[in-house]
N, CA, C and O atoms as a GROMACS GRO file, in nm:
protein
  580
    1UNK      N    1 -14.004  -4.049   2.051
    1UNK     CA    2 -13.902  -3.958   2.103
    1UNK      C    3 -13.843  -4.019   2.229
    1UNK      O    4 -13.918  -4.054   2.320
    2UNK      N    5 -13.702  -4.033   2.237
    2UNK     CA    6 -13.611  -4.106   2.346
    2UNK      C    7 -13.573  -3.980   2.427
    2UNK      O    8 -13.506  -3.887   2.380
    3UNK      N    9 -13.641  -3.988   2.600
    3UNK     CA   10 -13.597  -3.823   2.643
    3UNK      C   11 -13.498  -3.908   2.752
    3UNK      O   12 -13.520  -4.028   2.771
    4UNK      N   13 -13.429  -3.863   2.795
    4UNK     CA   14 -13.305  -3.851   2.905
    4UNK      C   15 -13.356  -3.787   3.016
    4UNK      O   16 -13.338  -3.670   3.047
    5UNK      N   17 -13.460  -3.920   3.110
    5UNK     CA   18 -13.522  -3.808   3.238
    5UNK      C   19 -13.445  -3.759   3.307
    5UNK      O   20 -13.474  -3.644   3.341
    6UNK      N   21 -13.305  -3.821   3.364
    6UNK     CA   22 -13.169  -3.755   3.458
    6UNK      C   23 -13.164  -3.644   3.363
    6UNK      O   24 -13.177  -3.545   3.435
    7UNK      N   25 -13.152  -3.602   3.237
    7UNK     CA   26 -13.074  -3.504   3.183
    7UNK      C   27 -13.165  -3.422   3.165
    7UNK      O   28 -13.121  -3.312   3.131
    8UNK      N   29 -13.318  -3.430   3.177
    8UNK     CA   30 -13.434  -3.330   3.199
    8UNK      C   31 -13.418  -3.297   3.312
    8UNK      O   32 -13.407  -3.176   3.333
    9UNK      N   33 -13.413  -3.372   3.402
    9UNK     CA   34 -13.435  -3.330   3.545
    9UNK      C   35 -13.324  -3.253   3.632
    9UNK      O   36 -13.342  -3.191   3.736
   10UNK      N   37 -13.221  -3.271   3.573
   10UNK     CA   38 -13.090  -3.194   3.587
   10UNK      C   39 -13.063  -3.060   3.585
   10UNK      O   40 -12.994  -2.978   3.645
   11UNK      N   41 -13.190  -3.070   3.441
   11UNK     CA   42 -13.176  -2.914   3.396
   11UNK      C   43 -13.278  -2.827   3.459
   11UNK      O   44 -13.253  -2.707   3.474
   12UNK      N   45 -13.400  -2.881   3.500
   12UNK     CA   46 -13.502  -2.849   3.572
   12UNK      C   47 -13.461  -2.795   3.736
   12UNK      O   48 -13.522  -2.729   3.820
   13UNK      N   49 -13.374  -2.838   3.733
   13UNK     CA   50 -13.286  -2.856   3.859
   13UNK      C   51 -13.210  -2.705   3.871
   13UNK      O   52 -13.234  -2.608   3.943
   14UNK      N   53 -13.122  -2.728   3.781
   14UNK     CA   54 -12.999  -2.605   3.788
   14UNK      C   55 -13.117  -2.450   3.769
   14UNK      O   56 -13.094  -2.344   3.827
   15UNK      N   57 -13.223  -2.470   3.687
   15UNK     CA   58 -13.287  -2.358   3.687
   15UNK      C   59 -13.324  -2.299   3.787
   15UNK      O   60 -13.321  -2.177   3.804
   16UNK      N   61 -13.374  -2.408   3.887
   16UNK     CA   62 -13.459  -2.360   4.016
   16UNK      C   63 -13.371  -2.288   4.054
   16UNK      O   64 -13.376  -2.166   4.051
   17UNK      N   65 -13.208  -2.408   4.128
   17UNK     CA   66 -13.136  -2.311   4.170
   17UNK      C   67 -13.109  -2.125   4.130
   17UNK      O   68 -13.111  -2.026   4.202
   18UNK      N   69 -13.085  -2.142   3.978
   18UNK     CA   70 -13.021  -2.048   3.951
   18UNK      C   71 -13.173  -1.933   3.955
   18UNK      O   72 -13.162  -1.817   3.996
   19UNK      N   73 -13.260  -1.970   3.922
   19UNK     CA   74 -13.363  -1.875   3.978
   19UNK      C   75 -13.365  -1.826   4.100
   19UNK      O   76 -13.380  -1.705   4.112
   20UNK      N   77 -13.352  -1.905   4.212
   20UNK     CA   78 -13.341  -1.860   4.385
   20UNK      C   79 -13.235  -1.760   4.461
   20UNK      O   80 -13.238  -1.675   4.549
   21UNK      N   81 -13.118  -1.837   4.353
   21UNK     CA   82 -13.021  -1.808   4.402
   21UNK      C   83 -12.998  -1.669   4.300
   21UNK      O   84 -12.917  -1.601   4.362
   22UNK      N   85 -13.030  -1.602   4.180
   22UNK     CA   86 -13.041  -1.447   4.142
   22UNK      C   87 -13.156  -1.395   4.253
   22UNK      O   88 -13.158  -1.273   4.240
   23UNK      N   89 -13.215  -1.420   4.317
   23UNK     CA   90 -13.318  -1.349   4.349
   23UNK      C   91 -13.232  -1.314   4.495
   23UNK      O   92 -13.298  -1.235   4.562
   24UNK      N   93 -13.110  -1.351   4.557
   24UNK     CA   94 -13.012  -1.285   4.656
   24UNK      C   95 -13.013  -1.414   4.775
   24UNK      O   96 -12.947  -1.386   4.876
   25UNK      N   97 -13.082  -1.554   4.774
   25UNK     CA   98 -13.043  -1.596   4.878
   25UNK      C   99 -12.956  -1.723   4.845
   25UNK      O  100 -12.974  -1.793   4.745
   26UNK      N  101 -12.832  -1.750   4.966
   26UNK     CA  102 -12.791  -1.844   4.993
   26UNK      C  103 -12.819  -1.937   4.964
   26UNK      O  104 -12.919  -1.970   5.028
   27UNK      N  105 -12.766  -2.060   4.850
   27UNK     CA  106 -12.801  -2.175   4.894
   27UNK      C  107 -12.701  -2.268   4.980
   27UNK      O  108 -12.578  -2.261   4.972
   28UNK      N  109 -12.781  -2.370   5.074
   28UNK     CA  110 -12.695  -2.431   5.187
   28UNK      C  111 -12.690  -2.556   5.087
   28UNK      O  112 -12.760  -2.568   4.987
   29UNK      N  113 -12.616  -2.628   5.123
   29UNK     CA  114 -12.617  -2.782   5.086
   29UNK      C  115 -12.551  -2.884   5.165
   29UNK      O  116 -12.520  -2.995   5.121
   30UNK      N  117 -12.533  -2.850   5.270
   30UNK     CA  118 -12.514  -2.973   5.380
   30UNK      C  119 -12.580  -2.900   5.533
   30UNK      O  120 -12.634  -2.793   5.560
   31UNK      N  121 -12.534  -3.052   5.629
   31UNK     CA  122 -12.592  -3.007   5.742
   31UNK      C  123 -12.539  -2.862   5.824
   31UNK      O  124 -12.600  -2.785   5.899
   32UNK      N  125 -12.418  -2.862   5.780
   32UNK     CA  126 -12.301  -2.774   5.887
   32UNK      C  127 -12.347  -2.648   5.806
   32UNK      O  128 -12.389  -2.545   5.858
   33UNK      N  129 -12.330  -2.674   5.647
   33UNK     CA  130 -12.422  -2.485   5.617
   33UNK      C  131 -12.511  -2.408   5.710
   33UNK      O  132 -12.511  -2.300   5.769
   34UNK      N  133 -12.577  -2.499   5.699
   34UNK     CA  134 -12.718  -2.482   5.733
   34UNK      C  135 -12.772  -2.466   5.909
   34UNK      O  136 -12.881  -2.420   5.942
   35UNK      N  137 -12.672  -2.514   6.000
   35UNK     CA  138 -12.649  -2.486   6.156
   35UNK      C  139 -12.569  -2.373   6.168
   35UNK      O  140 -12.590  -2.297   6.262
   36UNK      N  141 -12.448  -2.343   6.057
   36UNK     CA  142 -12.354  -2.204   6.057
   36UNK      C  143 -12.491  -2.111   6.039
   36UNK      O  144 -12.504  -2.017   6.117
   37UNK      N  145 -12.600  -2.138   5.933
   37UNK     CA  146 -12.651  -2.011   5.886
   37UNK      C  147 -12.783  -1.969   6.011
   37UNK      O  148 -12.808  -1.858   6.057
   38UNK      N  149 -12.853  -2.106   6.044
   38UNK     CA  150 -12.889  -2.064   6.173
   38UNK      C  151 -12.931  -2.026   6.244
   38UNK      O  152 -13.046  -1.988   6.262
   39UNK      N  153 -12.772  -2.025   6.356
   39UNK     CA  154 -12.726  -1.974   6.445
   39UNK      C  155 -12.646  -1.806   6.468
   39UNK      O  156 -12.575  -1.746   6.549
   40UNK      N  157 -12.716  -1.783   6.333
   40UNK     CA  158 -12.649  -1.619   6.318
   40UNK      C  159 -12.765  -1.531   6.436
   40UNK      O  160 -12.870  -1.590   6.456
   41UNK      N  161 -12.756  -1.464   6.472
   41UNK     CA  162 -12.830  -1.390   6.546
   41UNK      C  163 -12.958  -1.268   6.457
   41UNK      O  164 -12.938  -1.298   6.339
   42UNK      N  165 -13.016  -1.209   6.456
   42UNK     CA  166 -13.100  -1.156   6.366
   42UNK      C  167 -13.229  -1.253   6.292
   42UNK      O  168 -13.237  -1.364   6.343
   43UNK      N  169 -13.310  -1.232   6.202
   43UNK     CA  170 -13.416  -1.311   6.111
   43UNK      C  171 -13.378  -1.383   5.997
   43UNK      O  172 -13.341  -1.325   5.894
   44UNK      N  173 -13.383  -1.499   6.006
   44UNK     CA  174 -13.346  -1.598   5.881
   44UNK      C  175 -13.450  -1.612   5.800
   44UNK      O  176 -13.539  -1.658   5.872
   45UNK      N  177 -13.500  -1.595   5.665
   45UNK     CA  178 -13.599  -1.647   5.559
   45UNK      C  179 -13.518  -1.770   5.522
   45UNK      O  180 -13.399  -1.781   5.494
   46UNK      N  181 -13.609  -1.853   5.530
   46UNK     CA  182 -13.535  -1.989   5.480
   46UNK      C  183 -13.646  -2.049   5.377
   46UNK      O  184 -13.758  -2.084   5.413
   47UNK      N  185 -13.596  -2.056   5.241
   47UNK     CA  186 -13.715  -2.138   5.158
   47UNK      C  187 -13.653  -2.255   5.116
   47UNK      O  188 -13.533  -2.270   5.092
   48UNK      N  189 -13.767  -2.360   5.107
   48UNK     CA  190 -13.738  -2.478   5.110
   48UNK      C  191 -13.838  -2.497   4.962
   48UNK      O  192 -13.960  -2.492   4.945
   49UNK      N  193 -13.700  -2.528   4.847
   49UNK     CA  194 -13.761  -2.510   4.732
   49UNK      C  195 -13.743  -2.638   4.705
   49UNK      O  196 -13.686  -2.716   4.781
   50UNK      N  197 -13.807  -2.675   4.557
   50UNK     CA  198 -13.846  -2.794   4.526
   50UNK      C  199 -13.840  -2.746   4.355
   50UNK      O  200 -13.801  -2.641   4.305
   51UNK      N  201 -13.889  -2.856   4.299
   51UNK     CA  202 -13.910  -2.889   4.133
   51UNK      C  203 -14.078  -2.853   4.082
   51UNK      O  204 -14.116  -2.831   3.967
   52UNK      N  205 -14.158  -2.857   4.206
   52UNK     CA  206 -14.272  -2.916   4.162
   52UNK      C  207 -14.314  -2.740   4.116
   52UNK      O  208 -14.255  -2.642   4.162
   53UNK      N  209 -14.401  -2.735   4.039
   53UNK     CA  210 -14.497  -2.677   3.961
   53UNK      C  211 -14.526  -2.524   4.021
   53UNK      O  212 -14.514  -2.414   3.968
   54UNK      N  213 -14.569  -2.565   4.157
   54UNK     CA  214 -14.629  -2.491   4.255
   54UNK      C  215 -14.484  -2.364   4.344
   54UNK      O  216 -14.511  -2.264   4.409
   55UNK      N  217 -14.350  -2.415   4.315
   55UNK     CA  218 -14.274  -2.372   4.368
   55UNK      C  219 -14.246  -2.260   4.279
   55UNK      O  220 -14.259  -2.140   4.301
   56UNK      N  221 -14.198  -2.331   4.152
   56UNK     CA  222 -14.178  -2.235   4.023
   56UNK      C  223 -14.256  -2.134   3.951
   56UNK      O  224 -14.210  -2.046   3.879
   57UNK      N  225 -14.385  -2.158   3.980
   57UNK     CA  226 -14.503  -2.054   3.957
   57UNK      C  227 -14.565  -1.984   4.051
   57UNK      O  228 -14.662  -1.909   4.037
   58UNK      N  229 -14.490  -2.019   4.174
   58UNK     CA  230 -14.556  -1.954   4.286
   58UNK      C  231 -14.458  -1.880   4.421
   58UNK      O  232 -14.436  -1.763   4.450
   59UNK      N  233 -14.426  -1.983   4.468
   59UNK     CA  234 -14.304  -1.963   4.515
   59UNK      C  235 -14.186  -1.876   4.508
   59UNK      O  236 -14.164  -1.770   4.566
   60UNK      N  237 -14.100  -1.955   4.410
   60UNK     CA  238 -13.990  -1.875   4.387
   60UNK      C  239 -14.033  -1.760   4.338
   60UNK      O  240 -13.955  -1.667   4.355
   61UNK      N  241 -14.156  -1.730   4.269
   61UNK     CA  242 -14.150  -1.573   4.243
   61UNK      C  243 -14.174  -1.454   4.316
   61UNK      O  244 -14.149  -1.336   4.292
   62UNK      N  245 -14.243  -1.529   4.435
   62UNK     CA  246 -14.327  -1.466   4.536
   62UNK      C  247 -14.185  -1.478   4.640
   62UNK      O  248 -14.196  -1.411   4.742
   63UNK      N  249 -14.067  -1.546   4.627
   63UNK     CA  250 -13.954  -1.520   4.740
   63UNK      C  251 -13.880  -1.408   4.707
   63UNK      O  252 -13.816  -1.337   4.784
   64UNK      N  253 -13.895  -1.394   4.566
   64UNK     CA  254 -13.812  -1.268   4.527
   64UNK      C  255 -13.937  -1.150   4.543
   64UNK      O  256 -13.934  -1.072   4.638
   65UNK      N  257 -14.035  -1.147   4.450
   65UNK     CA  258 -14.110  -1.034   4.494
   65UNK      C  259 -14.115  -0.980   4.632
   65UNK      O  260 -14.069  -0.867   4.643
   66UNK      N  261 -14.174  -1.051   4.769
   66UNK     CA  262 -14.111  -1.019   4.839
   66UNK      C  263 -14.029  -0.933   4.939
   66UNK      O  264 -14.053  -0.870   5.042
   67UNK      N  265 -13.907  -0.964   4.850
   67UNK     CA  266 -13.793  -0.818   4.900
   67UNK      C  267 -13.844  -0.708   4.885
   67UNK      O  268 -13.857  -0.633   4.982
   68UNK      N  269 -13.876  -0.678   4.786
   68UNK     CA  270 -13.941  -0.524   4.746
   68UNK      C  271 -14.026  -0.478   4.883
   68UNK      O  272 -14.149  -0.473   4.877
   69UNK      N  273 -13.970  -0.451   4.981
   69UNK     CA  274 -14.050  -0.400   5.125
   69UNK      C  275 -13.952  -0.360   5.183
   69UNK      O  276 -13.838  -0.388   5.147
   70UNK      N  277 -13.985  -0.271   5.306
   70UNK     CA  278 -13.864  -0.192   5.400
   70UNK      C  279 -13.817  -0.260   5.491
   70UNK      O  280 -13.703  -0.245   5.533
   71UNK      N  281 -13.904  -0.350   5.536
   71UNK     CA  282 -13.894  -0.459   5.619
   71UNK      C  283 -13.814  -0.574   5.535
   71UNK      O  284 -13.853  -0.580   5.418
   72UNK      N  285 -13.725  -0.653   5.563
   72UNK     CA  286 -13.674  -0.802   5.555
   72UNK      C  287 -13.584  -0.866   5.627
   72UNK      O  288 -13.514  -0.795   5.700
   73UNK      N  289 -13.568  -0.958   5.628
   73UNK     CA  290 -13.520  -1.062   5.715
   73UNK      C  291 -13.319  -1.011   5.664
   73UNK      O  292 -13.249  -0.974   5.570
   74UNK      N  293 -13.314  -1.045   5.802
   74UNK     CA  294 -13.127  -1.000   5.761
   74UNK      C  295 -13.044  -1.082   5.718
   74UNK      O  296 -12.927  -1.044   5.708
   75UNK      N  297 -13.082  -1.231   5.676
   75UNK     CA  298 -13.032  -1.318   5.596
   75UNK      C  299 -13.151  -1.393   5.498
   75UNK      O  300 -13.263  -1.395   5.548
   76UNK      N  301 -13.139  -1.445   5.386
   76UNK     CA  302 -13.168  -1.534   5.261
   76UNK      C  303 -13.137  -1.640   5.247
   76UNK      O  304 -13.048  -1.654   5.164
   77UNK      N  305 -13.178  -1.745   5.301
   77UNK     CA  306 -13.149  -1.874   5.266
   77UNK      C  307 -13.260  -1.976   5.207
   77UNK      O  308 -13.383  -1.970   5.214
   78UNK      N  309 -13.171  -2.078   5.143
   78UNK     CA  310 -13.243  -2.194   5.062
   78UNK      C  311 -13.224  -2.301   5.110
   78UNK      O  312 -13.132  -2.294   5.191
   79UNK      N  313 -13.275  -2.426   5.100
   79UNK     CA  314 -13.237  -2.572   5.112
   79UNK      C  315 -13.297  -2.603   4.980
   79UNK      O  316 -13.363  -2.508   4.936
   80UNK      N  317 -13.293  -2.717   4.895
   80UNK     CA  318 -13.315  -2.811   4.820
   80UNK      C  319 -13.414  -2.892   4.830
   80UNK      O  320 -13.352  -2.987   4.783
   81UNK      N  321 -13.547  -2.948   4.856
   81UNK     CA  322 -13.602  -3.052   4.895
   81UNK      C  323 -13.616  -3.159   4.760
   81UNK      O  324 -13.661  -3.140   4.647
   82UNK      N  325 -13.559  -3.273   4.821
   82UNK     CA  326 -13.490  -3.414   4.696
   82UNK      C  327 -13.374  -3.391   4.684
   82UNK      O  328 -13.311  -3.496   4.697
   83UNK      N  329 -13.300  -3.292   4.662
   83UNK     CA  330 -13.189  -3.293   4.642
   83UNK      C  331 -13.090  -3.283   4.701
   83UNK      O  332 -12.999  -3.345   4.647
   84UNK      N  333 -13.046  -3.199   4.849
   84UNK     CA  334 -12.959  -3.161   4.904
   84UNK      C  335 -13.079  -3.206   5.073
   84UNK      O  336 -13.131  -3.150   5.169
   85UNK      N  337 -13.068  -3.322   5.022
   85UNK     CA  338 -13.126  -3.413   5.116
   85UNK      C  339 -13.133  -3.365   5.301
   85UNK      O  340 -13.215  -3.317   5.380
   86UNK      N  341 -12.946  -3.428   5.301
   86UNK     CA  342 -12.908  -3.380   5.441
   86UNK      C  343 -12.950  -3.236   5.528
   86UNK      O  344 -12.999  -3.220   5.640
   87UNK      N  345 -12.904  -3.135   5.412
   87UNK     CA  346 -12.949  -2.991   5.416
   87UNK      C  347 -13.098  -2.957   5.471
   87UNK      O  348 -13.134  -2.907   5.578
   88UNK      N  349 -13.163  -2.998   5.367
   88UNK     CA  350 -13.348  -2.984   5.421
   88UNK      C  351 -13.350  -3.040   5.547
   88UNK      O  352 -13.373  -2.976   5.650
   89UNK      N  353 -13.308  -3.250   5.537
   89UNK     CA  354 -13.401  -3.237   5.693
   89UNK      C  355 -13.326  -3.196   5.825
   89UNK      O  356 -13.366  -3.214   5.940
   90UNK      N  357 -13.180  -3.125   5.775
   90UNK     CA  358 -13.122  -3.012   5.925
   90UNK      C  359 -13.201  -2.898   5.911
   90UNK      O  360 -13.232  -2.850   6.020
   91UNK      N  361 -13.252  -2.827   5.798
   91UNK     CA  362 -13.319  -2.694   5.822
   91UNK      C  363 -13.467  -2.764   5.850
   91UNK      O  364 -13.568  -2.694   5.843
   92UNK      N  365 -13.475  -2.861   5.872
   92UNK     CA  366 -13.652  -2.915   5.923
   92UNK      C  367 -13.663  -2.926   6.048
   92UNK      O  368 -13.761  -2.900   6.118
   93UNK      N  369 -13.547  -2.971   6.084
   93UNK     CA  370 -13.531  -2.987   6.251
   93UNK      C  371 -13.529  -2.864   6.349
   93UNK      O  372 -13.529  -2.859   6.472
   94UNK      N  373 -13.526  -2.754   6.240
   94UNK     CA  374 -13.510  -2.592   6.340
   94UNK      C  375 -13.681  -2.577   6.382
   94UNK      O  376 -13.725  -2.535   6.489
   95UNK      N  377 -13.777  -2.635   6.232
   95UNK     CA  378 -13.882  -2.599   6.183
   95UNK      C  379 -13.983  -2.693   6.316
   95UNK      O  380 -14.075  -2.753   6.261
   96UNK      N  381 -13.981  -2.712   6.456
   96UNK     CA  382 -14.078  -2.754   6.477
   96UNK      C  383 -14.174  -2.770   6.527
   96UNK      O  384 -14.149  -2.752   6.646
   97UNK      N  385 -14.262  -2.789   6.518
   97UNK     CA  386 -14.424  -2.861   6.531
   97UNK      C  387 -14.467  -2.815   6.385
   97UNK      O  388 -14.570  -2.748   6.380
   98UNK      N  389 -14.413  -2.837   6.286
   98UNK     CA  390 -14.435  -2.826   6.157
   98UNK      C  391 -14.385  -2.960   6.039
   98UNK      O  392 -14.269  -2.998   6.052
   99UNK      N  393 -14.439  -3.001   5.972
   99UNK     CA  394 -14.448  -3.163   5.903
   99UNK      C  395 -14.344  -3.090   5.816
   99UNK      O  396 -14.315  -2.970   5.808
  100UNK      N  397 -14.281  -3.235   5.736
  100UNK     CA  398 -14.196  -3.190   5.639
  100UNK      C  399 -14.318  -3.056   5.495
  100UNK      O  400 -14.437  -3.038   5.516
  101UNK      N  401 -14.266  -3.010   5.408
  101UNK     CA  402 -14.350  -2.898   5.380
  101UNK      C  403 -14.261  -2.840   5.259
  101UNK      O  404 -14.168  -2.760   5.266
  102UNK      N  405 -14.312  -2.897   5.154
  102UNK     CA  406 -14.203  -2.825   5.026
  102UNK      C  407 -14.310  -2.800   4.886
  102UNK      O  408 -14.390  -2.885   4.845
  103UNK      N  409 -14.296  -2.692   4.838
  103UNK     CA  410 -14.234  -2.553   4.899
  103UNK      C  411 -14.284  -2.487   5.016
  103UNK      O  412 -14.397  -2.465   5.061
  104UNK      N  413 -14.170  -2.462   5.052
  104UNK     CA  414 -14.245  -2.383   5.250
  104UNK      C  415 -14.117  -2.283   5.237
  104UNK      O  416 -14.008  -2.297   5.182
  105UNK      N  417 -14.178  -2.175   5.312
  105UNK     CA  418 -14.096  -2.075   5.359
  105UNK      C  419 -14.130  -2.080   5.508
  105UNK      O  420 -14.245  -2.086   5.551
  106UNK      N  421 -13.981  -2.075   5.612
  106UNK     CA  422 -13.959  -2.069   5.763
  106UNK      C  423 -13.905  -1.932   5.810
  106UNK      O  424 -13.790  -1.913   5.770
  107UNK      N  425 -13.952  -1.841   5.876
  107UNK     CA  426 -13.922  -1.693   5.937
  107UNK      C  427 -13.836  -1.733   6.073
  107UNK      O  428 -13.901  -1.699   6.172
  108UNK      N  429 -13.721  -1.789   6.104
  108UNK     CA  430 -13.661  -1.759   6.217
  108UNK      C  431 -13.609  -1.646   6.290
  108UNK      O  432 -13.590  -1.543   6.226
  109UNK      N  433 -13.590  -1.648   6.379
  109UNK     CA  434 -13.577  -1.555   6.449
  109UNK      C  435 -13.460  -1.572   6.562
  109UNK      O  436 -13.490  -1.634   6.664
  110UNK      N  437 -13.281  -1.502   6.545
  110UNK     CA  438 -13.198  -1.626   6.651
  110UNK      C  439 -13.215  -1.709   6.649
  110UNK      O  440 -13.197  -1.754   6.762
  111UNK      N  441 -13.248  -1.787   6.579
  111UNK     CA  442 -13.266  -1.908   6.561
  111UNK      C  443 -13.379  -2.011   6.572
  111UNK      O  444 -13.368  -2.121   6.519
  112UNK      N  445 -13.471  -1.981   6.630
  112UNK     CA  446 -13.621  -2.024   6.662
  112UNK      C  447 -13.693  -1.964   6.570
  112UNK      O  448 -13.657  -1.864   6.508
  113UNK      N  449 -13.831  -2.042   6.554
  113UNK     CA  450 -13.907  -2.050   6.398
  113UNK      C  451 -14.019  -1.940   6.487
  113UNK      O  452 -14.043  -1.943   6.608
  114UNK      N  453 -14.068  -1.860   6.396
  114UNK     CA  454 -14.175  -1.770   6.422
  114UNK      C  455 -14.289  -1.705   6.344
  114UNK      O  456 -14.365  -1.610   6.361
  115UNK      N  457 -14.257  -1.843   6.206
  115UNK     CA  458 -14.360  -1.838   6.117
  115UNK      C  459 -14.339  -1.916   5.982
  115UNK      O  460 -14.271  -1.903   5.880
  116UNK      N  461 -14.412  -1.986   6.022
  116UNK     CA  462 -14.363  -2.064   5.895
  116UNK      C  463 -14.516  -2.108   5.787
  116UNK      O  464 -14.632  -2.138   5.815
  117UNK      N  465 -14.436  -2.093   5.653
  117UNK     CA  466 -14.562  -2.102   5.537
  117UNK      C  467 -14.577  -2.189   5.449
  117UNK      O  468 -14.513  -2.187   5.344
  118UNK      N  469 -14.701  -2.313   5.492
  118UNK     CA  470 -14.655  -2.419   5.453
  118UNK      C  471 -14.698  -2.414   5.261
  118UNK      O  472 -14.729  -2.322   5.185
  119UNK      N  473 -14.677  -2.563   5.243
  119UNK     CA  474 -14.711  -2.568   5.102
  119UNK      C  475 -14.897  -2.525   5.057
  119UNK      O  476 -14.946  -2.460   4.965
  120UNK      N  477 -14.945  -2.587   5.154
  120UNK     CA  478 -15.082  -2.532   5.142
  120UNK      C  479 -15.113  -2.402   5.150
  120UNK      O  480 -15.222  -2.358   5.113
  121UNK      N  481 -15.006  -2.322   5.206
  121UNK     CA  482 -15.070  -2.151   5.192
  121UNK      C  483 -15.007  -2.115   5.080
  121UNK      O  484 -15.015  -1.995   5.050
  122UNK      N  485 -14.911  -2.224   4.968
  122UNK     CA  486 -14.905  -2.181   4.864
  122UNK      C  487 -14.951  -2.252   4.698
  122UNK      O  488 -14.922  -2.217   4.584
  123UNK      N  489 -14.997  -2.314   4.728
  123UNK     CA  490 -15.032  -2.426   4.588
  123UNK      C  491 -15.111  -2.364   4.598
  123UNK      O  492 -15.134  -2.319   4.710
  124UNK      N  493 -15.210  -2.322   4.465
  124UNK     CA  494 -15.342  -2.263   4.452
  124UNK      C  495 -15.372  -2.158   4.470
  124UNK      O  496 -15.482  -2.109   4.445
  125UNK      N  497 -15.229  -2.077   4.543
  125UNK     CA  498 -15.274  -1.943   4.590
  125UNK      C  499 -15.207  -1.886   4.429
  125UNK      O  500 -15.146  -1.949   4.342
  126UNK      N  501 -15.248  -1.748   4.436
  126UNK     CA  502 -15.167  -1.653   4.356
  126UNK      C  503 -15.009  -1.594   4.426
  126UNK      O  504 -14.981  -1.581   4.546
  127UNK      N  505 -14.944  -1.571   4.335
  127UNK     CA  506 -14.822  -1.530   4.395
  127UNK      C  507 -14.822  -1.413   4.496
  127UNK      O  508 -14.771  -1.402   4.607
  128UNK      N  509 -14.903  -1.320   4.412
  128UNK     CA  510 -14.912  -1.222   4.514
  128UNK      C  511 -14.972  -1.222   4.660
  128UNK      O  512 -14.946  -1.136   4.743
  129UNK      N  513 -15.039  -1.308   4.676
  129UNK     CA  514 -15.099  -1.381   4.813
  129UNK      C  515 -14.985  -1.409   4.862
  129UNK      O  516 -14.950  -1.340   4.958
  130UNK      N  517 -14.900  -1.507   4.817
  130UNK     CA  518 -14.795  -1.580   4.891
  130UNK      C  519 -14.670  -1.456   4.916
  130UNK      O  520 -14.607  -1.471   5.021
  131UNK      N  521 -14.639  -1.364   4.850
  131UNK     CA  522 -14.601  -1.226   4.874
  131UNK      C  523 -14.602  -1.093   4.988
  131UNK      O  524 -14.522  -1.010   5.031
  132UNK      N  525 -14.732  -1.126   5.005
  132UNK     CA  526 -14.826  -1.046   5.121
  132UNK      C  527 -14.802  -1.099   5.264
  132UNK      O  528 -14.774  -1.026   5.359
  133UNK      N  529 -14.819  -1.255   5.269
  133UNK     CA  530 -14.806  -1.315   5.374
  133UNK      C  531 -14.671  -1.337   5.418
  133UNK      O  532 -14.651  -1.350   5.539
  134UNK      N  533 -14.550  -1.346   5.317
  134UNK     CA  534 -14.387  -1.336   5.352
  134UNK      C  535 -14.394  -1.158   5.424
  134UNK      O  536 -14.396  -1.139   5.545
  135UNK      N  537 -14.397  -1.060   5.332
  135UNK     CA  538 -14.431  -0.910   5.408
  135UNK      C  539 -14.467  -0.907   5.507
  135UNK      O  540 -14.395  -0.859   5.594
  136UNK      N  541 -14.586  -0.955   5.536
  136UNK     CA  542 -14.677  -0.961   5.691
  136UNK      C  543 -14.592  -0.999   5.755
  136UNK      O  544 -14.534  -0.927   5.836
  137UNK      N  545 -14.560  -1.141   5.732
  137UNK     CA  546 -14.385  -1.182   5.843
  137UNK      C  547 -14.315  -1.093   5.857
  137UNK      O  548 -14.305  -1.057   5.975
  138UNK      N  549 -14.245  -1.025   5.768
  138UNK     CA  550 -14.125  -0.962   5.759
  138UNK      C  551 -14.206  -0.812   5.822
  138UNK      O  552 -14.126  -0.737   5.878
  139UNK      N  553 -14.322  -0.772   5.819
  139UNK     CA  554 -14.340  -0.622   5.944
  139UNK      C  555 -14.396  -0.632   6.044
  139UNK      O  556 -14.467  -0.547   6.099
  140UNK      N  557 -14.360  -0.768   6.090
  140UNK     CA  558 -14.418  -0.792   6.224
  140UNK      C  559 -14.249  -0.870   6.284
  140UNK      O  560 -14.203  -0.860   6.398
  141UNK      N  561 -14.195  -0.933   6.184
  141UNK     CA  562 -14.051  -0.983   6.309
  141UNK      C  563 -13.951  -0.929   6.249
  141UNK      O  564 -13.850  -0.958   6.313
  142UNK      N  565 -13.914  -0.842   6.124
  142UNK     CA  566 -13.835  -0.807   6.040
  142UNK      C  567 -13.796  -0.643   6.074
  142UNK      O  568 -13.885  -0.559   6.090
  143UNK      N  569 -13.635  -0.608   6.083
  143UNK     CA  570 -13.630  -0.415   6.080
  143UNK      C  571 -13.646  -0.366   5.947
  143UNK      O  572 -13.667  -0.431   5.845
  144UNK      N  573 -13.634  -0.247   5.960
  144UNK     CA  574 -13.641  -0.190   5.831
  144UNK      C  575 -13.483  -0.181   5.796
  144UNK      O  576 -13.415  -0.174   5.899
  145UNK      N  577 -13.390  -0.178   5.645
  145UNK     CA  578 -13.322  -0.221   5.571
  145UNK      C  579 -13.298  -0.125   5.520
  145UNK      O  580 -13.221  -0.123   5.425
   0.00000   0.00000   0.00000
């Protein structure tokens, strides 16, 4: 069997997006998105999604589950990690004393990071773990909605 890895991986691709992006957040794809989005005043969720295994079974489901709370962040945003290159390492540079980290979710706050969840608090976990701990963020720096 002759597979087309660009044309697998393409499609593997558009899913993530289109999974992240139904679940209500923004995706950025350059640097200037991603300094506009920011610099907004209020709590930024920023997930920094990926292809790998751990994002798609864990992650992205646990970014949308999630919402379902009174508490959330007053904007939704995404970066790309591999793909929308520039994008990630400007939303990495908000992120720091924290290593690059994909899938990771970042809790800003005006613009400064005030919690961030790296890949290790999510590979291996259950979704609903990784769920609990976005919530916990969101009723400790998040209003109610």
């Amino acid at each position: 069997m002759n597979m087309d890895f660009n044309f697998f991986m393409n499609d593997v691709v558009r899913q993530a997006r289109q999974e992240i992006s139904a679940s209500g957040y923004k995706e950025l794809t350059t640097p200037e998105e991603v300094d506009e989005a920011l610099a907004k005043k209020g709590t930024t969720l920023v997930m920094v999604n990926s292809v790998c295994g751990c994002a798609g079974g864990i992650a992205r489901p646990a970014a949308a589950h999630s919402l379902h709370y009174d508490k959330r962040p007053d904007q939704l945003v995404t970066v790309f990690a591999g793909q929308d290159k520039e994008a990630t390492e400007k939303a990495r540079s908000y992120f720091t004393g924290y290593p690059p980290s994909s899938p990771s979710f970042a809790l800003l706050k005006d613009g400064e990071i005030v919690k961030m969840i790296e890949r290790h608090d999510i590979e291996g976990h259950d979704p609903m773990a990784v769920v609990q701990k976005l919530q916990d963020s969101f009723e400790q720096y998040c209003e109610e909605l």
